[in-house]
PATOR-154694 format. One record per atom (N, C-alpha, C): residue in three letters; x, y, z. Coordinates in steps of 0.2 Angstrom, whole numbers, plus 5000, padded with zeros to 4 digits. Each point is the difference from the previous one (the first is absolute). Example, Ala and Ser with C-alpha at 12.3 -4.5 7.8 and 13.67 -1.06 7.14 Angstrom:
BEGIN
ALA506649725039 ALA499650065000 ALA500450065000 SER499850054996 SER500450065001 SER499650055003 
! end
This chain:
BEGIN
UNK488851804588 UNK499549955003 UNK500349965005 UNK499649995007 UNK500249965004 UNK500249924997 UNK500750005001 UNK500149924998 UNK499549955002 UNK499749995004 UNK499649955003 UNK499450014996 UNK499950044997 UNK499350014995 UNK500249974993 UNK500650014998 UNK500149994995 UNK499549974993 UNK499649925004 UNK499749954998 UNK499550034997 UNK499650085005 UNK499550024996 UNK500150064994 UNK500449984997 UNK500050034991 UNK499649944997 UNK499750034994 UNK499649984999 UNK499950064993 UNK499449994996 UNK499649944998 UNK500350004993 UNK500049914998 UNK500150004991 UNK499349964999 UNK499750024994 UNK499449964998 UNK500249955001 UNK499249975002 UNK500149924998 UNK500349965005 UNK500450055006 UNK500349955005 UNK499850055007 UNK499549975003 UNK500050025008 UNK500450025003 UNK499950065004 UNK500450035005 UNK500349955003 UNK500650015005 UNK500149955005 UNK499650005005 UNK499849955003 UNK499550005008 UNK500349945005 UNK500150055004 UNK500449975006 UNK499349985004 UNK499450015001 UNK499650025004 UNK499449925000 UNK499949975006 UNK499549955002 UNK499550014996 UNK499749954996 UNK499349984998 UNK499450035004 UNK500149995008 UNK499550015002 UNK500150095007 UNK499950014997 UNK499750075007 UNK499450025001 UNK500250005010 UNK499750015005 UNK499550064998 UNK499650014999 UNK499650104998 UNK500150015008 UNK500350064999 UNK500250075008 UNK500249935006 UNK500249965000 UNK500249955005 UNK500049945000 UNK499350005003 UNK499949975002 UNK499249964997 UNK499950044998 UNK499249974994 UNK499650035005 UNK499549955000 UNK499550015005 UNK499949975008 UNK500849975001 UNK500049965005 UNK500450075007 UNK500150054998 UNK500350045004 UNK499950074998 UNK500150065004 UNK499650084998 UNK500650004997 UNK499750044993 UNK500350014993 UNK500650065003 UNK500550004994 UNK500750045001 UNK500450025008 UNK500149945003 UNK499949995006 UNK500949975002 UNK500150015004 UNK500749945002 UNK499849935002 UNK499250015003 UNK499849915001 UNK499949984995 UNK499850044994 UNK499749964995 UNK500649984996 UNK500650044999 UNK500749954998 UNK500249945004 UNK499850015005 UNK500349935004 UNK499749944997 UNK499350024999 UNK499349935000 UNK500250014990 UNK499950044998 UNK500749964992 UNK500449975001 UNK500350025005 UNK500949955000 UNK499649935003 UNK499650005004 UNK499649925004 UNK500049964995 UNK499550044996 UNK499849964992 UNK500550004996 UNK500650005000 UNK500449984995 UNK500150054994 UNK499750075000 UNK499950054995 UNK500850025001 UNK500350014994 UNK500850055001 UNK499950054994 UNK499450045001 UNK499850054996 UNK499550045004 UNK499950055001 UNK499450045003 UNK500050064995 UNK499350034999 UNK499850054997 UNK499850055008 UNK500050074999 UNK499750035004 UNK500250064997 UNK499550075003 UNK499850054998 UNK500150065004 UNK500650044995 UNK500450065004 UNK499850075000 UNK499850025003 UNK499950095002 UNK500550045003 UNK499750054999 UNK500850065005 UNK499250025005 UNK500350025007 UNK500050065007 UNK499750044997 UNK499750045005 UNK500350094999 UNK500550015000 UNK500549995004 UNK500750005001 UNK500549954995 UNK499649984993 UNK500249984998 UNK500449945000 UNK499949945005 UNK500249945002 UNK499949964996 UNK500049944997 UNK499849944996 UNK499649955003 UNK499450025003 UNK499549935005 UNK499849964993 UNK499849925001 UNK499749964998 UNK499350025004 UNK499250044994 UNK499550004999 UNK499649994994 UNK499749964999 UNK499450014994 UNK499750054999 UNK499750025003 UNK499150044998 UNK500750095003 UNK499750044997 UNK500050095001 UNK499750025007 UNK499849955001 UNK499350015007 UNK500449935006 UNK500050035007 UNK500149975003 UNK499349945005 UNK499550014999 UNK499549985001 UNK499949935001 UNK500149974992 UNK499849935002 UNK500849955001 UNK500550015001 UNK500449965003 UNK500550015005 UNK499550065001 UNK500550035011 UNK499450025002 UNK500350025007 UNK499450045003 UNK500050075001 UNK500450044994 UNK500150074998 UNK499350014997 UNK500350074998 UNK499450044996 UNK500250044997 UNK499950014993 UNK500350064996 UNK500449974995 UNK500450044996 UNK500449984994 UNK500650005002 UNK500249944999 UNK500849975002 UNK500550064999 UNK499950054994 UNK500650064998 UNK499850045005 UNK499550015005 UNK499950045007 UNK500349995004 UNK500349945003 UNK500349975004 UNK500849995000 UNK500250035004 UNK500949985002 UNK500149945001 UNK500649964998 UNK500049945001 UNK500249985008 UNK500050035005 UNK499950005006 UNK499249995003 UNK499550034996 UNK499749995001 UNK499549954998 UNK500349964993 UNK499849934996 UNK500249975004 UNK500649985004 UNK500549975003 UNK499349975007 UNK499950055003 UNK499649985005 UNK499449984999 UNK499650004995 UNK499249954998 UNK500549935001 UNK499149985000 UNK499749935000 UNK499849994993 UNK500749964995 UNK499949954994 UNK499849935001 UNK499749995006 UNK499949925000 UNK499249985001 UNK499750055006 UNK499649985002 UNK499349974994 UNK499950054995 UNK499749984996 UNK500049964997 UNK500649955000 UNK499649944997 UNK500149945005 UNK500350025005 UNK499949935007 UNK500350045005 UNK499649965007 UNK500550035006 UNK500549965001 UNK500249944996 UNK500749995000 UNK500450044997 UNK499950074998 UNK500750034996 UNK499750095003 UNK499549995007 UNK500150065003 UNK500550035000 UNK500350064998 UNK500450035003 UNK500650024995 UNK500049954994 UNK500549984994 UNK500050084996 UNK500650015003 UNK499950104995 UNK500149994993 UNK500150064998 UNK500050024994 UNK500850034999 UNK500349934994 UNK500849994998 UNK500350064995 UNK500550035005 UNK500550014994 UNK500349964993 UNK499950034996 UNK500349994994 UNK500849965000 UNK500450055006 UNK500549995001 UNK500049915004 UNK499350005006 UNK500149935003 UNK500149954995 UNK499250024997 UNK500149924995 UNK500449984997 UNK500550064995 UNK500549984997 UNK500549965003 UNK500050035007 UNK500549955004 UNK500049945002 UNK499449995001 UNK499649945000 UNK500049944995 UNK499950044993 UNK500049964996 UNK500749974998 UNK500650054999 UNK500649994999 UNK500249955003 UNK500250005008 UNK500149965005 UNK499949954999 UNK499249974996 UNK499549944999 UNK500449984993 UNK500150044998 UNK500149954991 UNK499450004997 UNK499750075002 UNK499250004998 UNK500250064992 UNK499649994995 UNK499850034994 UNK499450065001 UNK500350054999 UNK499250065000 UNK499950034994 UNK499450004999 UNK499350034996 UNK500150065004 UNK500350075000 UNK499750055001 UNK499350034996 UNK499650025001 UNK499650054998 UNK500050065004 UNK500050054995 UNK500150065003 UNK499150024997 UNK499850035004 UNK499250035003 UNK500050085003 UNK500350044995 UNK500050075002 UNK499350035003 UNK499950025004 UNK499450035002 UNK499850054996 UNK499450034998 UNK499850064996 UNK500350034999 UNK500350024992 UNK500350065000 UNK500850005002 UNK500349935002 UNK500750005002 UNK500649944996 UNK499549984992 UNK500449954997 UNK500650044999 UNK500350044997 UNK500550004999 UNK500750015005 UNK499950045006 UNK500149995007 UNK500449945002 UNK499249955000 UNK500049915003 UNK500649964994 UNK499850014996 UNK500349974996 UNK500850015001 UNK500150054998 UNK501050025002 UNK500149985006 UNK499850035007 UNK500049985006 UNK499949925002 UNK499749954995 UNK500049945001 UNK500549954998 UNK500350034992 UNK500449984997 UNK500850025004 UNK499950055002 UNK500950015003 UNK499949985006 UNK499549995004 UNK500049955007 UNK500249934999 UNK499749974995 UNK500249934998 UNK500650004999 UNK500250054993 UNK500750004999 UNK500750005008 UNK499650025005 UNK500450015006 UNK499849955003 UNK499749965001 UNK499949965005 UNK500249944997 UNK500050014992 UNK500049895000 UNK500750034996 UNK500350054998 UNK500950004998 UNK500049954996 UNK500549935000 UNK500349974997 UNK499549945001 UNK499549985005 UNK499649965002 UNK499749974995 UNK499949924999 UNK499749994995 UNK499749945000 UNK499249994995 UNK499750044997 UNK500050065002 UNK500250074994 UNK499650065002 UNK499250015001 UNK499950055001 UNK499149985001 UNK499750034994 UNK499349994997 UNK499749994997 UNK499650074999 UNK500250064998 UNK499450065001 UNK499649984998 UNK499150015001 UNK499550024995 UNK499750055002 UNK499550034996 UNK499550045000 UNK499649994995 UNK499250015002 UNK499650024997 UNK500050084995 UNK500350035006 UNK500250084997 UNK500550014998 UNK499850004992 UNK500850024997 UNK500550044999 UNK499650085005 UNK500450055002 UNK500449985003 UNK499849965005 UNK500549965006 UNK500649964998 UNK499849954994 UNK500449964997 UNK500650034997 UNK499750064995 UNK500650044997 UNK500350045005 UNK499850015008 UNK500650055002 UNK500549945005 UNK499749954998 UNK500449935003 UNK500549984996 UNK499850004996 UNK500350004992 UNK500750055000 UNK499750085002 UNK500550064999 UNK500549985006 UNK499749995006 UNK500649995006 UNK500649955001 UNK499649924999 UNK500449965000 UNK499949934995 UNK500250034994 UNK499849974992 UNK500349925001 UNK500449995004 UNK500649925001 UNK499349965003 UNK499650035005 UNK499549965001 UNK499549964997 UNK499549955000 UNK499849964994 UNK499250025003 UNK499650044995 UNK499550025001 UNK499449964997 UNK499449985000 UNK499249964998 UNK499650085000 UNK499650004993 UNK499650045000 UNK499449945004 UNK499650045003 UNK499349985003 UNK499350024994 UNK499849964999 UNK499350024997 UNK499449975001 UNK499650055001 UNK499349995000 UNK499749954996 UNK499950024994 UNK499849964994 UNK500750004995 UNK500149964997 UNK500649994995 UNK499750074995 UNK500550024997 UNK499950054995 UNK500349994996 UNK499750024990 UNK500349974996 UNK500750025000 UNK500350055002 UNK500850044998 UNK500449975006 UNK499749955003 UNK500449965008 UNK500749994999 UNK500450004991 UNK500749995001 UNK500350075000 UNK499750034996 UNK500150075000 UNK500450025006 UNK499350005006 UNK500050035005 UNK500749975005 UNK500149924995 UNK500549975007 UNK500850044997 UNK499650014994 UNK500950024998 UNK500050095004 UNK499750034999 UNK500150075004 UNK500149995006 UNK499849975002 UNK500250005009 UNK500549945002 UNK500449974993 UNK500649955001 UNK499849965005 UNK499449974999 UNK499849945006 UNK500149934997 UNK500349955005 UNK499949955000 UNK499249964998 UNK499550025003 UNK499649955001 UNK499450035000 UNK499449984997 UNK499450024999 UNK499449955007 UNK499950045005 UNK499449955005 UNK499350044998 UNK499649954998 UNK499449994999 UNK499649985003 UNK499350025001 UNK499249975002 UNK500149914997 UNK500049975004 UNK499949914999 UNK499550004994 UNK499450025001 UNK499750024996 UNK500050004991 UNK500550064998 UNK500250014996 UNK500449944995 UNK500349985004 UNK500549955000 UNK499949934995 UNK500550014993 UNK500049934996 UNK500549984997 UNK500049944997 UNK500649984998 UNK500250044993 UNK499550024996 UNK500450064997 UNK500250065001 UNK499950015005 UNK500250065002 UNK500649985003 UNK500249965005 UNK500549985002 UNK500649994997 UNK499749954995 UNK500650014994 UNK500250064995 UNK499550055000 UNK500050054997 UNK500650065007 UNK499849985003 UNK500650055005 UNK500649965000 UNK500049934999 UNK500849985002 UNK500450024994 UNK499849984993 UNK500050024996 UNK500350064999 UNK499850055003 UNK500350094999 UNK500650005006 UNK500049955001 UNK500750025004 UNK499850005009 UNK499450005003 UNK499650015006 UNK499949935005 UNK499750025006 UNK499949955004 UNK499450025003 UNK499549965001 UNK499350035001 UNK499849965010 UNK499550015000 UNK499850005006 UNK499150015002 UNK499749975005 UNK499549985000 UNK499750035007 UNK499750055003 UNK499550035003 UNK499249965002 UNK499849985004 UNK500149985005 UNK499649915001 UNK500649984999 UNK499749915000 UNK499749955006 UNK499650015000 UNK499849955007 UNK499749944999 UNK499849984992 UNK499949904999 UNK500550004997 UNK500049935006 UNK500649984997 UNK499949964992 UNK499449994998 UNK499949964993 UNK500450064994 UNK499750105003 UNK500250034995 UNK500949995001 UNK500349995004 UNK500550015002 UNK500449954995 UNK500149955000 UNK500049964998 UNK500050004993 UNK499450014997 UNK499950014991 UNK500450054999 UNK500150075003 UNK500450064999 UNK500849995000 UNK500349965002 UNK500749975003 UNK500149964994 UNK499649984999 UNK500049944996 UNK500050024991 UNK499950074999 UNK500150044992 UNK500650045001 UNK500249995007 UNK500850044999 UNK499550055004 UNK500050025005 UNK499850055003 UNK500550005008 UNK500550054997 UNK500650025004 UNK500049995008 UNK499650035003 UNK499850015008 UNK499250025001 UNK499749985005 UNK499250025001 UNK500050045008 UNK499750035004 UNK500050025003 UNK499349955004 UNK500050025005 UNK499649955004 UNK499750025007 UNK499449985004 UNK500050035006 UNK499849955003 UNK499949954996 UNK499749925005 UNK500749944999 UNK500550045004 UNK500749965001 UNK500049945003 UNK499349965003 UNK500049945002 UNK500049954993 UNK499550024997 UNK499849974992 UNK500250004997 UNK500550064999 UNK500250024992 UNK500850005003 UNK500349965001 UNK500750025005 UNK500549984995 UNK500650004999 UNK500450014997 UNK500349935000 UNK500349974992 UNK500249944999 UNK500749995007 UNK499949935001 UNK500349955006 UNK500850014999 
! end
Protein backbone atom coordinates (compact mmCIF):
# COMPACT_ATOMS: atom_id res chain seq x y z
CA UNK A 1 0.00 0.00 0.00
CA UNK A 2 1.22 3.50 -0.93
CA UNK A 3 2.29 4.99 2.38
CA UNK A 4 0.41 8.20 1.90
CA UNK A 5 -2.81 6.22 1.62
CA UNK A 6 -2.27 4.45 4.56
CA UNK A 7 -5.37 6.74 6.37
CA UNK A 8 -7.77 4.83 4.02
CA UNK A 9 -7.82 1.27 5.84
CA UNK A 10 -10.87 1.18 7.10
CA UNK A 11 -13.79 -0.07 8.21
CA UNK A 12 -14.67 -1.11 12.04
CA UNK A 13 -18.26 -1.08 12.87
CA UNK A 14 -19.65 1.81 14.45
CA UNK A 15 -16.69 4.10 13.54
CA UNK A 16 -16.67 5.93 10.09
CA UNK A 17 -14.23 5.59 7.49
CA UNK A 18 -11.57 8.34 7.66
CA UNK A 19 -12.71 11.53 5.34
CA UNK A 20 -10.26 13.82 4.45
CA UNK A 21 -12.75 15.37 1.94
CA UNK A 22 -14.66 19.15 2.12
CA UNK A 23 -18.45 19.20 3.02
CA UNK A 24 -19.09 20.76 -0.02
CA UNK A 25 -18.40 19.67 -3.84
CA UNK A 26 -18.54 21.51 -6.80
CA UNK A 27 -20.71 18.76 -9.38
CA UNK A 28 -18.23 18.41 -12.61
CA UNK A 29 -16.83 21.98 -11.66
CA UNK A 30 -18.15 24.37 -11.78
CA UNK A 31 -22.03 23.74 -11.14
CA UNK A 32 -24.06 25.66 -13.32
CA UNK A 33 -21.87 28.70 -13.55
CA UNK A 34 -19.49 27.26 -16.18
CA UNK A 35 -19.50 24.18 -19.25
CA UNK A 36 -19.53 21.13 -16.99
CA UNK A 37 -16.06 18.74 -16.80
CA UNK A 38 -14.23 21.67 -18.23
CA UNK A 39 -10.91 23.31 -17.03
CA UNK A 40 -13.00 26.77 -16.88
CA UNK A 41 -15.30 25.09 -14.74
CA UNK A 42 -12.44 24.14 -12.03
CA UNK A 43 -11.26 27.64 -12.13
CA UNK A 44 -14.89 29.15 -11.37
CA UNK A 45 -14.94 26.20 -8.23
CA UNK A 46 -11.66 27.38 -7.00
CA UNK A 47 -13.46 31.45 -7.50
CA UNK A 48 -16.12 30.07 -5.15
CA UNK A 49 -14.03 28.77 -2.57
CA UNK A 50 -14.88 24.97 -3.50
CA UNK A 51 -11.56 22.61 -2.67
CA UNK A 52 -13.45 19.58 -3.91
CA UNK A 53 -14.78 18.99 -7.59
CA UNK A 54 -16.67 16.09 -8.84
CA UNK A 55 -16.47 15.38 -12.54
CA UNK A 56 -16.94 12.59 -14.97
CA UNK A 57 -14.25 10.29 -16.57
CA UNK A 58 -14.27 8.34 -19.96
CA UNK A 59 -11.66 6.61 -22.27
CA UNK A 60 -10.88 7.84 -26.33
CA UNK A 61 -10.94 5.48 -28.86
CA UNK A 62 -7.38 5.46 -28.33
CA UNK A 63 -8.08 5.03 -24.97
CA UNK A 64 -7.16 8.50 -23.25
CA UNK A 65 -8.94 9.53 -19.96
CA UNK A 66 -11.12 12.80 -21.29
CA UNK A 67 -13.60 14.52 -18.60
CA UNK A 68 -17.15 13.86 -20.40
CA UNK A 69 -20.64 12.93 -19.07
CA UNK A 70 -23.06 11.75 -21.61
CA UNK A 71 -21.69 8.54 -24.23
CA UNK A 72 -22.95 11.08 -26.99
CA UNK A 73 -21.07 14.20 -27.82
CA UNK A 74 -24.00 16.29 -28.92
CA UNK A 75 -25.24 18.19 -26.18
CA UNK A 76 -21.96 19.56 -24.44
CA UNK A 77 -19.45 20.11 -27.59
CA UNK A 78 -19.95 20.75 -31.08
CA UNK A 79 -19.30 16.93 -32.03
CA UNK A 80 -21.32 14.34 -33.11
CA UNK A 81 -21.38 10.78 -32.37
CA UNK A 82 -20.23 8.62 -29.36
CA UNK A 83 -17.28 9.80 -27.40
CA UNK A 84 -15.68 6.00 -27.67
CA UNK A 85 -15.65 6.87 -31.70
CA UNK A 86 -13.41 9.69 -31.33
CA UNK A 87 -9.55 9.83 -30.76
CA UNK A 88 -8.58 11.98 -28.10
CA UNK A 89 -7.01 14.32 -30.88
CA UNK A 90 -10.05 14.76 -32.12
CA UNK A 91 -12.18 15.42 -28.54
CA UNK A 92 -9.17 17.72 -28.15
CA UNK A 93 -10.21 20.02 -30.91
CA UNK A 94 -14.30 20.51 -30.14
CA UNK A 95 -15.93 23.35 -28.74
CA UNK A 96 -16.76 22.28 -24.79
CA UNK A 97 -17.88 25.82 -23.98
CA UNK A 98 -19.89 27.29 -26.54
CA UNK A 99 -23.17 25.61 -25.28
CA UNK A 100 -23.47 27.14 -22.37
CA UNK A 101 -22.05 30.93 -23.04
CA UNK A 102 -19.99 32.59 -25.54
CA UNK A 103 -17.89 33.36 -22.80
CA UNK A 104 -16.29 29.89 -22.65
CA UNK A 105 -16.22 29.69 -26.63
CA UNK A 106 -13.71 27.61 -27.54
CA UNK A 107 -13.04 25.82 -23.76
CA UNK A 108 -11.93 22.04 -25.05
CA UNK A 109 -12.55 18.97 -23.82
CA UNK A 110 -9.84 18.17 -20.54
CA UNK A 111 -7.61 15.50 -20.12
CA UNK A 112 -7.96 13.54 -17.18
CA UNK A 113 -4.24 13.83 -16.85
CA UNK A 114 -4.89 18.11 -17.10
CA UNK A 115 -7.25 18.29 -14.46
CA UNK A 116 -5.39 16.15 -12.06
CA UNK A 117 -2.67 18.60 -12.50
CA UNK A 118 -4.53 21.20 -12.03
CA UNK A 119 -6.10 20.07 -9.01
CA UNK A 120 -2.93 18.92 -7.22
CA UNK A 121 -1.10 22.10 -8.02
CA UNK A 122 -4.48 23.88 -6.32
CA UNK A 123 -4.81 21.86 -3.16
CA UNK A 124 -7.87 20.88 -4.66
CA UNK A 125 -9.73 17.38 -3.62
CA UNK A 126 -11.34 15.15 -6.56
CA UNK A 127 -14.49 13.15 -6.91
CA UNK A 128 -13.64 11.05 -9.77
CA UNK A 129 -16.50 9.47 -11.46
CA UNK A 130 -15.59 6.96 -13.79
CA UNK A 131 -18.67 6.94 -16.73
CA UNK A 132 -17.55 3.94 -18.89
CA UNK A 133 -19.30 4.41 -22.32
CA UNK A 134 -21.57 1.23 -23.35
CA UNK A 135 -20.10 -1.90 -23.02
CA UNK A 136 -16.64 -0.58 -21.59
CA UNK A 137 -17.13 -0.71 -17.67
CA UNK A 138 -14.63 -2.92 -16.86
CA UNK A 139 -12.02 -1.34 -19.44
CA UNK A 140 -12.99 2.37 -17.70
CA UNK A 141 -12.70 1.27 -14.51
CA UNK A 142 -9.06 -0.44 -14.43
CA UNK A 143 -7.90 2.29 -16.80
CA UNK A 144 -9.23 4.98 -14.47
CA UNK A 145 -7.99 3.54 -11.26
CA UNK A 146 -4.20 3.12 -12.47
CA UNK A 147 -4.35 6.71 -14.09
CA UNK A 148 -5.12 8.10 -10.85
CA UNK A 149 -2.92 5.74 -9.16
CA UNK A 150 -0.18 7.66 -11.55
CA UNK A 151 -0.99 10.87 -11.52
CA UNK A 152 -1.80 11.75 -7.78
CA UNK A 153 1.39 9.09 -6.37
CA UNK A 154 1.88 10.13 -3.03
CA UNK A 155 -0.34 13.42 -3.57
CA UNK A 156 -2.84 13.98 -0.84
CA UNK A 157 -6.20 13.73 -0.50
CA UNK A 158 -6.19 10.82 -2.81
CA UNK A 159 -9.07 11.08 -5.09
CA UNK A 160 -12.26 9.68 -4.44
CA UNK A 161 -13.42 6.86 -7.33
CA UNK A 162 -17.16 6.42 -7.94
CA UNK A 163 -19.42 4.79 -10.13
CA UNK A 164 -22.78 4.06 -10.77
CA UNK A 165 -21.39 0.95 -12.45
CA UNK A 166 -20.32 -1.50 -10.31
CA UNK A 167 -18.43 -3.54 -13.02
CA UNK A 168 -16.47 -0.45 -13.13
CA UNK A 169 -16.18 -0.17 -9.38
CA UNK A 170 -14.89 -3.76 -8.80
CA UNK A 171 -12.30 -3.53 -11.73
CA UNK A 172 -11.15 -0.09 -9.80
CA UNK A 173 -11.29 -2.06 -6.97
CA UNK A 174 -9.00 -5.09 -8.81
CA UNK A 175 -6.41 -2.39 -10.32
CA UNK A 176 -5.76 -0.04 -7.64
CA UNK A 177 -7.48 -1.43 -4.20
CA UNK A 178 -5.03 1.57 -1.98
CA UNK A 179 -7.51 3.90 -3.57
CA UNK A 180 -10.80 5.11 -1.58
CA UNK A 181 -13.79 4.24 -3.75
CA UNK A 182 -18.00 5.67 -3.23
CA UNK A 183 -20.50 3.41 -4.64
CA UNK A 184 -22.91 5.58 -6.57
CA UNK A 185 -26.62 4.81 -6.57
CA UNK A 186 -29.69 5.51 -8.03
CA UNK A 187 -31.99 4.63 -5.33
CA UNK A 188 -30.64 3.26 -1.96
CA UNK A 189 -30.85 -0.58 -2.05
CA UNK A 190 -31.65 -2.67 0.90
CA UNK A 191 -28.10 -4.92 0.79
CA UNK A 192 -26.32 -0.98 0.48
CA UNK A 193 -23.71 -2.32 3.08
CA UNK A 194 -23.34 -5.50 1.51
CA UNK A 195 -22.55 -3.79 -1.66
CA UNK A 196 -19.88 -1.21 0.21
CA UNK A 197 -18.18 -4.08 1.74
CA UNK A 198 -17.58 -5.99 -1.84
CA UNK A 199 -16.19 -3.26 -3.40
CA UNK A 200 -14.08 -2.12 -0.21
CA UNK A 201 -15.65 1.40 -0.49
CA UNK A 202 -15.32 4.07 1.67
CA UNK A 203 -18.62 5.94 1.06
CA UNK A 204 -22.15 5.55 -0.01
CA UNK A 205 -23.36 8.95 -2.43
CA UNK A 206 -26.92 9.08 -2.91
CA UNK A 207 -30.03 10.85 -4.70
CA UNK A 208 -30.74 14.06 -1.91
CA UNK A 209 -33.82 12.75 -2.16
CA UNK A 210 -33.48 9.52 -0.64
CA UNK A 211 -31.66 11.04 2.04
CA UNK A 212 -32.40 10.64 6.24
CA UNK A 213 -31.19 10.87 9.49
CA UNK A 214 -31.76 7.30 9.88
CA UNK A 215 -30.23 6.26 7.15
CA UNK A 216 -27.21 8.34 7.82
CA UNK A 217 -26.72 7.08 11.00
CA UNK A 218 -27.48 3.72 9.81
CA UNK A 219 -24.33 4.09 7.31
CA UNK A 220 -22.05 5.60 9.95
CA UNK A 221 -22.92 3.17 12.19
CA UNK A 222 -21.48 0.22 9.70
CA UNK A 223 -18.41 1.76 9.49
CA UNK A 224 -19.16 4.15 6.06
CA UNK A 225 -19.37 7.68 5.05
CA UNK A 226 -22.29 8.85 2.86
CA UNK A 227 -22.82 11.57 0.55
CA UNK A 228 -25.56 13.59 -1.15
CA UNK A 229 -26.36 13.90 -5.10
CA UNK A 230 -27.39 16.66 -6.27
CA UNK A 231 -28.32 19.70 -3.74
CA UNK A 232 -29.25 23.12 -4.90
CA UNK A 233 -31.54 24.58 -1.65
CA UNK A 234 -29.76 25.73 0.23
CA UNK A 235 -32.62 25.11 3.20
CA UNK A 236 -32.20 21.14 1.90
CA UNK A 237 -28.55 21.60 2.41
CA UNK A 238 -28.47 22.71 5.54
CA UNK A 239 -31.15 20.19 7.21
CA UNK A 240 -28.90 17.28 5.53
CA UNK A 241 -25.48 18.76 7.15
CA UNK A 242 -27.13 19.23 9.94
CA UNK A 243 -27.98 14.83 10.63
CA UNK A 244 -24.47 14.24 9.89
CA UNK A 245 -24.51 14.21 6.23
CA UNK A 246 -20.71 13.92 5.37
CA UNK A 247 -20.39 16.03 2.06
CA UNK A 248 -23.26 17.26 -0.56
CA UNK A 249 -22.59 17.87 -4.10
CA UNK A 250 -23.81 21.04 -5.58
CA UNK A 251 -24.22 23.07 -8.80
CA UNK A 252 -25.47 26.33 -7.43
CA UNK A 253 -21.97 27.31 -5.88
CA UNK A 254 -23.07 30.90 -5.29
CA UNK A 255 -25.83 29.72 -2.75
CA UNK A 256 -24.69 26.67 -1.55
CA UNK A 257 -20.89 27.69 -1.10
CA UNK A 258 -18.78 26.10 1.29
CA UNK A 259 -18.29 27.27 5.12
CA UNK A 260 -16.11 30.77 5.48
Amino acid sequence: MHASLREFVWCFPGMPAPWPYPSHIAHRGGGRLAPENTLAAMRVGAQHRFRMFEFDVKLSQDKVAVLLHDATLERTTDGHGPVAAQSYADLARLDAGSWHSPAYAGEPVPSFQSVARYAIANGIACNVEIKPSPGQDVETGTAIALAAREFWQDALPAPLLSSFSEAALAAAQAAAPELPRALLVEQVPTDWADRLARYGCAALNINHRDASRELIEAVHAAGYRIAAWTINDPARARLLLSWGLDALFTDELADIGPPA
